[in-house]
N, CA, C and O atoms as CSV, one atom per row, in Angstrom:
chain,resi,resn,atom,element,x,y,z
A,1,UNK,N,N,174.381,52.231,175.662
A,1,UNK,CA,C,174.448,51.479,176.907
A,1,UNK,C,C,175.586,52.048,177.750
A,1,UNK,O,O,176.678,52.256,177.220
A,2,UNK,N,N,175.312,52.387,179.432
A,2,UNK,CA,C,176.340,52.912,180.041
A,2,UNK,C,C,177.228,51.871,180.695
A,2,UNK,O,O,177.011,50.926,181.453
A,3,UNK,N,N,178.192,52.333,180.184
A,3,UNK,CA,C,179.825,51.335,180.667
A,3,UNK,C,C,180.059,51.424,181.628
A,3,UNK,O,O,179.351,52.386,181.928
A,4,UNK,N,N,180.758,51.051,182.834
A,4,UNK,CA,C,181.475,51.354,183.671
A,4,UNK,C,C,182.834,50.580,184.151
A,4,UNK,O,O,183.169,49.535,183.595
A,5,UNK,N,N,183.481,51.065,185.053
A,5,UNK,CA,C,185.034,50.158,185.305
A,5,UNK,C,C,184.709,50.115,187.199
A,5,UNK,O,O,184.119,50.894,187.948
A,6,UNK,N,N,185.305,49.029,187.383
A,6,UNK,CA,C,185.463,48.498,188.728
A,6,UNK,C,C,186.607,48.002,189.395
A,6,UNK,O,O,187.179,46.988,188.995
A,7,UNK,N,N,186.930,48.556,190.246
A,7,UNK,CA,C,188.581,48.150,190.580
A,7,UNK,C,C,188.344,47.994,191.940
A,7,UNK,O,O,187.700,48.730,192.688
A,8,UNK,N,N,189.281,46.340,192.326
A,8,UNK,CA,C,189.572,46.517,193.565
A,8,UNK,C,C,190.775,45.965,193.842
A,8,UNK,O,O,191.261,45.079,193.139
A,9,UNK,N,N,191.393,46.491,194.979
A,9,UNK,CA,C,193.080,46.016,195.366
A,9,UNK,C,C,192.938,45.073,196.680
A,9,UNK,O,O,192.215,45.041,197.676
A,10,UNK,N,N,193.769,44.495,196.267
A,10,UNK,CA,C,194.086,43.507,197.797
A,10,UNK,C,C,195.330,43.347,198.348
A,10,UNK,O,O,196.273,43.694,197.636
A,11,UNK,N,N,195.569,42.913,199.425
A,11,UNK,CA,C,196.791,42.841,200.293
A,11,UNK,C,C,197.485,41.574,199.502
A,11,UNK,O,O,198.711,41.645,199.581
A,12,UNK,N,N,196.984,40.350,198.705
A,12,UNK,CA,C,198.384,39.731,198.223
A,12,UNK,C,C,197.665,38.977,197.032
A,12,UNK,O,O,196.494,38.754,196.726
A,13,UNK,N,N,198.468,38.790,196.690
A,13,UNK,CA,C,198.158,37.839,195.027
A,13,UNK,C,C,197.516,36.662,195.847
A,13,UNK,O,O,198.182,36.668,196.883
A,14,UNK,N,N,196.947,36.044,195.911
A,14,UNK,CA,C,195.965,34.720,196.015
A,14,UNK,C,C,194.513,36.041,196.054
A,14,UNK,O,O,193.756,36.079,195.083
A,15,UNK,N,N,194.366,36.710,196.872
A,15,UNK,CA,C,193.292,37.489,197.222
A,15,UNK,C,C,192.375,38.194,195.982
A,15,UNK,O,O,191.173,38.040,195.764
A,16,UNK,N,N,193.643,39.254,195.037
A,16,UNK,CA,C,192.947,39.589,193.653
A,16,UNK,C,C,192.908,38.730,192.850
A,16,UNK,O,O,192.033,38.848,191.992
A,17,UNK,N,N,193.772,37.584,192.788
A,17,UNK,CA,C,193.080,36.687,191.776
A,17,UNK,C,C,191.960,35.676,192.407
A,17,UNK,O,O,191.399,34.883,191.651
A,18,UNK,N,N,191.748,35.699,193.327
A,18,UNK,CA,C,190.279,35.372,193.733
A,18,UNK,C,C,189.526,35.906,193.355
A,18,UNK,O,O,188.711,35.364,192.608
A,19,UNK,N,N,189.434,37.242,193.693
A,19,UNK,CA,C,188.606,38.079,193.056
A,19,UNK,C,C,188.405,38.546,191.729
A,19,UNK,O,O,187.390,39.097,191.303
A,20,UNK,N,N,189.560,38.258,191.041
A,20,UNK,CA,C,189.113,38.586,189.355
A,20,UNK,C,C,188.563,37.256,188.850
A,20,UNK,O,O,188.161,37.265,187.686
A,21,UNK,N,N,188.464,35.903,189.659
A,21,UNK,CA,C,187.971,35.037,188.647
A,21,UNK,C,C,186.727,35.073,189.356
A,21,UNK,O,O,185.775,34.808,188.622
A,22,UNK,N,N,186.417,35.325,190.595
A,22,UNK,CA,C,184.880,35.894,190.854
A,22,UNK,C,C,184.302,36.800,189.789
A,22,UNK,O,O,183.294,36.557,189.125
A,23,UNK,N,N,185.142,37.980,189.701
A,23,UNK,CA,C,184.145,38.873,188.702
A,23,UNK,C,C,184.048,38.492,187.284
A,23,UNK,O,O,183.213,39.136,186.649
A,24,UNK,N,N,184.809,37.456,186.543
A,24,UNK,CA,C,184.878,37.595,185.588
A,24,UNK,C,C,183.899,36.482,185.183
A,24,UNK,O,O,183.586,36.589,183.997
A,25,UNK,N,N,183.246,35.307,185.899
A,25,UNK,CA,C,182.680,34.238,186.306
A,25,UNK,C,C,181.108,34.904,186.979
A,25,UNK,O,O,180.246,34.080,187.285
A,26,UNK,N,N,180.890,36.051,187.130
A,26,UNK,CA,C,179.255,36.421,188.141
A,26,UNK,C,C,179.253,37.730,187.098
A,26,UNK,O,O,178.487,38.542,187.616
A,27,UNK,N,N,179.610,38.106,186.252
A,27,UNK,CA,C,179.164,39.331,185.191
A,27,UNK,C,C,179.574,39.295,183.876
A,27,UNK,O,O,180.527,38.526,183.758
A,28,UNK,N,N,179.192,39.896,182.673
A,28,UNK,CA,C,179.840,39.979,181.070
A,28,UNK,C,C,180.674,41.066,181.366
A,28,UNK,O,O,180.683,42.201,180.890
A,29,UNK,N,N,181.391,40.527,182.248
A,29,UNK,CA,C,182.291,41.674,182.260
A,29,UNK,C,C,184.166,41.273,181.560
A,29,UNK,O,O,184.786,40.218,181.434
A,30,UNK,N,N,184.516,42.779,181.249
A,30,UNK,CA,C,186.478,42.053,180.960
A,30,UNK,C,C,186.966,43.023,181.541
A,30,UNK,O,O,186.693,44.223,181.574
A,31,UNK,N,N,188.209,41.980,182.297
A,31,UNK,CA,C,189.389,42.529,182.883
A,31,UNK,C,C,190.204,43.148,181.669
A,31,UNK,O,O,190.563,42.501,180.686
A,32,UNK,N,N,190.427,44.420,181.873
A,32,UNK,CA,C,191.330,45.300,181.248
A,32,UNK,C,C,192.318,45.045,182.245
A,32,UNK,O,O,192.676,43.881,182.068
A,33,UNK,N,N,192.859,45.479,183.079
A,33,UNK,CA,C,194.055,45.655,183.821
A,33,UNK,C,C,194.709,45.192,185.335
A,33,UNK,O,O,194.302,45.550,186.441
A,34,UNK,N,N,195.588,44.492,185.096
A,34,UNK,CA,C,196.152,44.065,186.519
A,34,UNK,C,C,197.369,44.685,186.884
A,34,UNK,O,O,198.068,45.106,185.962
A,35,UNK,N,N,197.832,44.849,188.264
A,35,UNK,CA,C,198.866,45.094,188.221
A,35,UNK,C,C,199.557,45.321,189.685
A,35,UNK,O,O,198.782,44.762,190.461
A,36,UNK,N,N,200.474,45.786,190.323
A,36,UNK,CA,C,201.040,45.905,191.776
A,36,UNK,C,C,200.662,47.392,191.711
A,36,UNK,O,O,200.952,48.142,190.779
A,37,UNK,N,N,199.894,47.766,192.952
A,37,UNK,CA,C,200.130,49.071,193.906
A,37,UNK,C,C,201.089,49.080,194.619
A,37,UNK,O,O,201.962,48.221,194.746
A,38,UNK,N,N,200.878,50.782,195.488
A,38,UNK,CA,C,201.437,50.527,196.927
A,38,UNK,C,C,201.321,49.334,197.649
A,38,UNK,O,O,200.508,48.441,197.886
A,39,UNK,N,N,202.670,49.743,197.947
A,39,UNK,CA,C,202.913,48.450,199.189
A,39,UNK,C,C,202.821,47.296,198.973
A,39,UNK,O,O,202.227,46.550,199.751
A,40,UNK,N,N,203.498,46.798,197.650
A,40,UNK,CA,C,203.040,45.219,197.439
A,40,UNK,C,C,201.790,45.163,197.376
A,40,UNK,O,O,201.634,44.094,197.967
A,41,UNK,N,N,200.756,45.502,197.108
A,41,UNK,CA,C,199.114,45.780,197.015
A,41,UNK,C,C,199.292,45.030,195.673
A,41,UNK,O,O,200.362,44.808,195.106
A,42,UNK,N,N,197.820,44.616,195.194
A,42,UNK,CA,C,197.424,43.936,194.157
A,42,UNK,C,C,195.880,44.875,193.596
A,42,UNK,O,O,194.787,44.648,194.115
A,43,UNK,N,N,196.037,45.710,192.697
A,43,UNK,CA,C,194.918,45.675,191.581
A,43,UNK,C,C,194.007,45.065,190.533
A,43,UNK,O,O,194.565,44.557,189.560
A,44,UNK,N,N,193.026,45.050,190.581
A,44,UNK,CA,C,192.432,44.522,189.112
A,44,UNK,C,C,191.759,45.678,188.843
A,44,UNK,O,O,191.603,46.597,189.647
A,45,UNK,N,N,191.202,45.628,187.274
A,45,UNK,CA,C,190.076,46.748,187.109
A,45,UNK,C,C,189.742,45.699,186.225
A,45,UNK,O,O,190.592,44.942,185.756
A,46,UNK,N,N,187.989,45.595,185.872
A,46,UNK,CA,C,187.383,45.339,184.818
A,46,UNK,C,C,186.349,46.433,184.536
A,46,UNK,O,O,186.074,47.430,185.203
A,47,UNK,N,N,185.736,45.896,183.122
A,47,UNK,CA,C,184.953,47.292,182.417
A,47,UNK,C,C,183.489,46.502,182.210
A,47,UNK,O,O,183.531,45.355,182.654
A,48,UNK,N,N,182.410,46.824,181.718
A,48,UNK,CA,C,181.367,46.865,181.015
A,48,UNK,C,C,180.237,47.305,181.685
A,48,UNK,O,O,180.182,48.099,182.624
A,49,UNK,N,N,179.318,46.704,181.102
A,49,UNK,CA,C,177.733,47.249,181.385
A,49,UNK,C,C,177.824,47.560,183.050
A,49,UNK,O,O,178.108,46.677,183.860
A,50,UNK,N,N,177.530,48.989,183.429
A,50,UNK,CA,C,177.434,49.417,184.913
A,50,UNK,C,C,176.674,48.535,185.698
A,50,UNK,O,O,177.256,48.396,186.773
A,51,UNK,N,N,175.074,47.512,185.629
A,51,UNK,CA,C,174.568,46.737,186.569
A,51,UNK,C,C,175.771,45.267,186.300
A,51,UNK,O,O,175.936,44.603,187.324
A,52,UNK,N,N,176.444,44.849,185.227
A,52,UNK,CA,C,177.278,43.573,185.055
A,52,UNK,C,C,178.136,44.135,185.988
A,52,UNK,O,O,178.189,43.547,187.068
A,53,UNK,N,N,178.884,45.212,185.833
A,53,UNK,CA,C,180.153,45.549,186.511
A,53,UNK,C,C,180.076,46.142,188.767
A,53,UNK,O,O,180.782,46.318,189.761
A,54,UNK,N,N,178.664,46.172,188.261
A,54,UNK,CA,C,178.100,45.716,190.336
A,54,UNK,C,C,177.756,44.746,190.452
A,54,UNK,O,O,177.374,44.620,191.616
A,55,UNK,N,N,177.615,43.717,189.817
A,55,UNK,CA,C,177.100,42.246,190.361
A,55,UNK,C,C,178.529,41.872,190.173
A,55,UNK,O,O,179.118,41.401,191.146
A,56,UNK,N,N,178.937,41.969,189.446
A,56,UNK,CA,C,180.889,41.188,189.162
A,56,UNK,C,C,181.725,42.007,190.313
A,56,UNK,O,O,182.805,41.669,190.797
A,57,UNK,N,N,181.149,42.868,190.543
A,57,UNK,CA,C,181.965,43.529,191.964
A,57,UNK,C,C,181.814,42.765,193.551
A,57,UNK,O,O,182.524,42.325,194.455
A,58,UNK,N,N,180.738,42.903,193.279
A,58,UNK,CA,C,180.020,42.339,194.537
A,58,UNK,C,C,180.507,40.814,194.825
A,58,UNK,O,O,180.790,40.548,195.993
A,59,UNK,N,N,180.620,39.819,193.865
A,59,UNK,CA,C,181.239,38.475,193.880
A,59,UNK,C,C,182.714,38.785,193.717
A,59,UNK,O,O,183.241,37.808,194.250
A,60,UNK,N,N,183.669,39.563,193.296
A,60,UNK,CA,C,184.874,40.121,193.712
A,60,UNK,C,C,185.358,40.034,194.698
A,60,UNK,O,O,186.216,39.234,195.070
A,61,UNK,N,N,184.515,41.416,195.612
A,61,UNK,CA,C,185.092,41.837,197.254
A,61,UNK,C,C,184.638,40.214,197.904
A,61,UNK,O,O,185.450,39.751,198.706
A,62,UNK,N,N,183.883,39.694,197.714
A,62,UNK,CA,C,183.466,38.220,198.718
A,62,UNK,C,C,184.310,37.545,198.854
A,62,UNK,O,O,184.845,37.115,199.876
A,63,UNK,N,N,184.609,37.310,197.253
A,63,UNK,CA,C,185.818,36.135,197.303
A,63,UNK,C,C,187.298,36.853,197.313
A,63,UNK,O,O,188.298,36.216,197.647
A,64,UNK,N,N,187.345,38.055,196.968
A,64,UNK,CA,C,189.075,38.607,198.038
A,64,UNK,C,C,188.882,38.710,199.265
A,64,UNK,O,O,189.838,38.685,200.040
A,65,UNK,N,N,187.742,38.833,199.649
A,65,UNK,CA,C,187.641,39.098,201.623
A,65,UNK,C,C,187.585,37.402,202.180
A,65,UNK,O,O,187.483,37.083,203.364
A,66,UNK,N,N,187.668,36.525,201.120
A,66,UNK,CA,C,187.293,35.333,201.721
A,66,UNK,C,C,188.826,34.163,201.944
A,66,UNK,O,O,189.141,32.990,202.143
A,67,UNK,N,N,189.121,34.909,201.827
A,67,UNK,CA,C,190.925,34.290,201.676
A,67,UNK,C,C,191.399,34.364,203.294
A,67,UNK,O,O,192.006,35.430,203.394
A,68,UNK,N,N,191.386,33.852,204.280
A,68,UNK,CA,C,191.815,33.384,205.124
A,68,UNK,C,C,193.110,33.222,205.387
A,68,UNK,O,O,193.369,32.031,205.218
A,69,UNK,N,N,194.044,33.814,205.712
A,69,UNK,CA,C,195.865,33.946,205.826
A,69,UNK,C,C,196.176,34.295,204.705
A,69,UNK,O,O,197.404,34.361,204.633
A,70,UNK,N,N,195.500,34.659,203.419
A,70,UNK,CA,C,196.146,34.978,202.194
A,70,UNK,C,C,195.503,36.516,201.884
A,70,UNK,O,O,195.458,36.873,200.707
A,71,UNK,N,N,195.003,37.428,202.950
A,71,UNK,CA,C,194.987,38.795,202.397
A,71,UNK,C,C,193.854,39.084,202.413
A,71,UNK,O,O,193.107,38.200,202.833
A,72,UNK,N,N,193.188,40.454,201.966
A,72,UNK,CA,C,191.726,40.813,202.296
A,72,UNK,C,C,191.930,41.740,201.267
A,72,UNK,O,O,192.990,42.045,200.721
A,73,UNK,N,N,190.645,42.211,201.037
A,73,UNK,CA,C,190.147,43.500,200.109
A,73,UNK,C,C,190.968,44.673,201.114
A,73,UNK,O,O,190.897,44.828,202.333
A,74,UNK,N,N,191.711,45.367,200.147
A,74,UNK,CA,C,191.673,46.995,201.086
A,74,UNK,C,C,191.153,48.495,200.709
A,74,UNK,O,O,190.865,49.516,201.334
A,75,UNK,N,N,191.199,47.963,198.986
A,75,UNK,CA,C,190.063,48.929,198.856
A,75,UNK,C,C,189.031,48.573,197.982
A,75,UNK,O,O,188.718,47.411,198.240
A,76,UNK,N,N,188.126,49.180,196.759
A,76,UNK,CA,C,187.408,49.051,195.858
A,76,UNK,C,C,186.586,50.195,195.530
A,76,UNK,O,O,186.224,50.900,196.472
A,77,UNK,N,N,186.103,50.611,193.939
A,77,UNK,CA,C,185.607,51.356,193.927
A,77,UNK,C,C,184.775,51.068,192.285
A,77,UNK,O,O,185.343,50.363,191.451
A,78,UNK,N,N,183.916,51.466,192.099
A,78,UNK,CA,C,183.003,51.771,190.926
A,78,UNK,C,C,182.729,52.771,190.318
A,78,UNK,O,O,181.943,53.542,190.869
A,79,UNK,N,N,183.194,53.080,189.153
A,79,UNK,CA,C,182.873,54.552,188.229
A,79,UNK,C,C,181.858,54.035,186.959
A,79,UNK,O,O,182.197,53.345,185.997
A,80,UNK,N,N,180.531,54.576,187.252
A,80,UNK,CA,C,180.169,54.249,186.058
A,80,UNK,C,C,179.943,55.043,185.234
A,80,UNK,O,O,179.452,56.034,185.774
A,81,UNK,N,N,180.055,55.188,183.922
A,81,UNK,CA,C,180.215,56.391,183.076
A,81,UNK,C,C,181.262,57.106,182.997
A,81,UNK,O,O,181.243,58.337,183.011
A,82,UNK,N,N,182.895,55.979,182.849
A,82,UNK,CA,C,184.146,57.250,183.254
A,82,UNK,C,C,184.246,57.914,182.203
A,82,UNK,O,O,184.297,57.172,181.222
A,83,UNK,N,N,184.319,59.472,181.851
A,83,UNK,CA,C,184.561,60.395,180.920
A,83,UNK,C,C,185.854,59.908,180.285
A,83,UNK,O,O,186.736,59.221,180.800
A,84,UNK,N,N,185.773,60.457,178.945
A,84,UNK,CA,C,187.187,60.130,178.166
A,84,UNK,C,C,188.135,60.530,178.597
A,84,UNK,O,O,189.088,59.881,178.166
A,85,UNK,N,N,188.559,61.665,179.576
A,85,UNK,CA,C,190.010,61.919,180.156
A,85,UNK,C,C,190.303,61.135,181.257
A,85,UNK,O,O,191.472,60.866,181.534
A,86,UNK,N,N,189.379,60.741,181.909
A,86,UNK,CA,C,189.741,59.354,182.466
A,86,UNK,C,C,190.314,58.260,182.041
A,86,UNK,O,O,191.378,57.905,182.547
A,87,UNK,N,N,189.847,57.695,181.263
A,87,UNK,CA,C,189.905,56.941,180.316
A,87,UNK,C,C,191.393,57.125,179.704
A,87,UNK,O,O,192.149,56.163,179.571
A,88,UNK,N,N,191.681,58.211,179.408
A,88,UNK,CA,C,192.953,58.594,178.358
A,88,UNK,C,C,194.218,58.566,179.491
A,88,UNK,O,O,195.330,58.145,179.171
A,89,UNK,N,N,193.917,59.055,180.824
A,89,UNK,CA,C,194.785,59.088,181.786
A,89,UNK,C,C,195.327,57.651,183.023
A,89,UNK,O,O,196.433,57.475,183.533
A,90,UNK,N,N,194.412,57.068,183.133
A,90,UNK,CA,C,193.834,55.967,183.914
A,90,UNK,C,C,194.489,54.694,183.408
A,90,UNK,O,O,194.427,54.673,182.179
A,91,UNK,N,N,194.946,53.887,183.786
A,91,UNK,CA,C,194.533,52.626,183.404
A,91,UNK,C,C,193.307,51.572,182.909
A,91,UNK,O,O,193.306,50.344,182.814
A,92,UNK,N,N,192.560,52.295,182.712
A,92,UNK,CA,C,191.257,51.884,182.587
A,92,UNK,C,C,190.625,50.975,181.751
A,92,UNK,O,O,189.888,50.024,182.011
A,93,UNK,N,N,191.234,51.642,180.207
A,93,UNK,CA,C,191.037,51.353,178.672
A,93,UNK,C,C,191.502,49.796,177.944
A,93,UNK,O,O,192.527,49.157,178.181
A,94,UNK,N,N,190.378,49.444,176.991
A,94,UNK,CA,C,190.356,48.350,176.566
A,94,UNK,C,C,191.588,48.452,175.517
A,94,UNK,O,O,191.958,49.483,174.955
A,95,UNK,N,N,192.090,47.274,175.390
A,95,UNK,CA,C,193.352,47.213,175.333
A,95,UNK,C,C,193.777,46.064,173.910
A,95,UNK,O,O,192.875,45.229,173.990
A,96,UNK,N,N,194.308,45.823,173.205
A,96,UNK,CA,C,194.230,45.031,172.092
A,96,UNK,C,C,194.415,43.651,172.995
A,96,UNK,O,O,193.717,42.730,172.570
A,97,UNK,N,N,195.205,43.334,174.136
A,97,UNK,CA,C,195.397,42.124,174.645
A,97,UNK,C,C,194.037,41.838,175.054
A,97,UNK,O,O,193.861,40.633,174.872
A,98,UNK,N,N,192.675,42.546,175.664
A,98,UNK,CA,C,191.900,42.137,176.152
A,98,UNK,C,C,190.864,41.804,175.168
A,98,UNK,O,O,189.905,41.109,175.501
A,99,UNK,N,N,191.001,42.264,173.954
A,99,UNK,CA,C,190.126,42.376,172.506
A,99,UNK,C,C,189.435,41.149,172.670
A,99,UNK,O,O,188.211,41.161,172.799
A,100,UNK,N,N,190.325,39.689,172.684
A,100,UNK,CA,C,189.476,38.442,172.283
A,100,UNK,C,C,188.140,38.373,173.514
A,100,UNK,O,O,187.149,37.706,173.216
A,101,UNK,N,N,188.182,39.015,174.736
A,101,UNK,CA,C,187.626,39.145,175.776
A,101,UNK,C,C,186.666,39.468,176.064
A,101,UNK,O,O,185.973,38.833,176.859
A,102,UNK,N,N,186.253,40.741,175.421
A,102,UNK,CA,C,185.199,41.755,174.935
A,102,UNK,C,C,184.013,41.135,175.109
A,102,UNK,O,O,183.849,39.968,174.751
A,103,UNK,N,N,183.044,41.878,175.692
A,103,UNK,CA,C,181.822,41.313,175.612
A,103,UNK,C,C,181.249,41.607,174.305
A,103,UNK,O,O,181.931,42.402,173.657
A,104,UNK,N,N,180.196,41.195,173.737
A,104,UNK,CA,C,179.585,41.506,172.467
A,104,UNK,C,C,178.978,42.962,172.842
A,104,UNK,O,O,179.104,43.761,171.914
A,105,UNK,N,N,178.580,43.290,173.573
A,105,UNK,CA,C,178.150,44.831,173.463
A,105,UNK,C,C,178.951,45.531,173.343
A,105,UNK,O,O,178.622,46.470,172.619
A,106,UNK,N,N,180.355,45.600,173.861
A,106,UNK,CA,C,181.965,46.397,173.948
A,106,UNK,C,C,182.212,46.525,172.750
A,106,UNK,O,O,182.283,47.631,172.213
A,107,UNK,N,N,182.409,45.250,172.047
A,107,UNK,CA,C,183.178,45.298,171.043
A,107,UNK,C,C,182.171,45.773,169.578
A,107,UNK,O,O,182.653,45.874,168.449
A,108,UNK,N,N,180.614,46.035,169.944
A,108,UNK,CA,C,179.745,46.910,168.719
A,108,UNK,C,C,179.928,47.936,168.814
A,108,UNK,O,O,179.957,48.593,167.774
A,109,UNK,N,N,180.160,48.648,170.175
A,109,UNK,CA,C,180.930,50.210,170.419
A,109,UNK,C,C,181.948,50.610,170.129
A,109,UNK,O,O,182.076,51.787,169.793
A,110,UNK,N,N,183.011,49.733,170.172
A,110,UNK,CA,C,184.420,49.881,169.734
A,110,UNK,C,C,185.101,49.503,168.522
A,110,UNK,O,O,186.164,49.942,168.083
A,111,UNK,N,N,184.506,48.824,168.154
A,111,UNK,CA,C,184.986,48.660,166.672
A,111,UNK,C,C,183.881,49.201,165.581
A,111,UNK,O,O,182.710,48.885,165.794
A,112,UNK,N,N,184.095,49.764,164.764
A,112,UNK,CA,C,183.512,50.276,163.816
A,112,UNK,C,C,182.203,49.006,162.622
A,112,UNK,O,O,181.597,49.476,161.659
C-alpha cells in the first residue's frame, strides 16, 4: 500500500492546530511532526495511505484557511511515495512518540 506525508504551515498557532485536528478527524491518518518555521510560521506533517492523506489534507487547508484574525494557510504540499532518503533526511518519519497513533496498516509495515 502507497504511503504518503502531507504538510501544511500556517501563519499562527490557532490556524495549524485547526488544521491538524481537521486532518486527523477526516482521514486514518497520524501526525508525525509539529513544529515552528520561518517567521514564527507553524508546521504539521502527517503520514499514511496517499487517498487518506488527500482527503485529511483537503479538511486541513479549510479549516487553517478558516480562522478569521487568527492566520491562514501559507503553504501545503503532498508527497506520495517519499523515497527513503527523504524520509532519513526530512522530518517526516514515524516516530516512537507517534507509535500508539499508527494506523493499523502503518504499524503491519513497520513493525515486524
Amino acid at each position: 500500500m502507497p504511503f504518503a506525508v502531507g504538510v501544511i504551515e500556517t501563519q499562527t498557532f490557532p490556524a495549524v492546530l485547526a488544521a491538524a485536528d481537521a486532518m486527523v478527524k477526516a482521514g486514518r491518518v497520524t501526525l508525525v511532526k509539529y513544529d515552528r518555521s520561518e517567521s514564527g510560521r507553524q508546521f504539521v506533517a502527517i503520514r499514511g495511505p496517499v487517498s487518506e492523506v488527500r482527503q485529511a489534507m483537503e479538511a486541513g487547508l479549510a479549516a487553517g484557511n478558516n480562522m478569521p484574525n487568527y492566520g491562514t494557510v501559507t503553504s501545503h504540499y503532498v508527497v506520495p511515495n517519499p523515497p527513503e532518503n527523504l524520509e532519513a533526511v526530512l522530518p517526516i518519519y514515524f516516530t516512537e512518540e507517534s507509535e500508539e497513533f499508527w494506523i493499523d496498516e502503518i504499524r503491519a509495515l513497520i513493525q515486524p
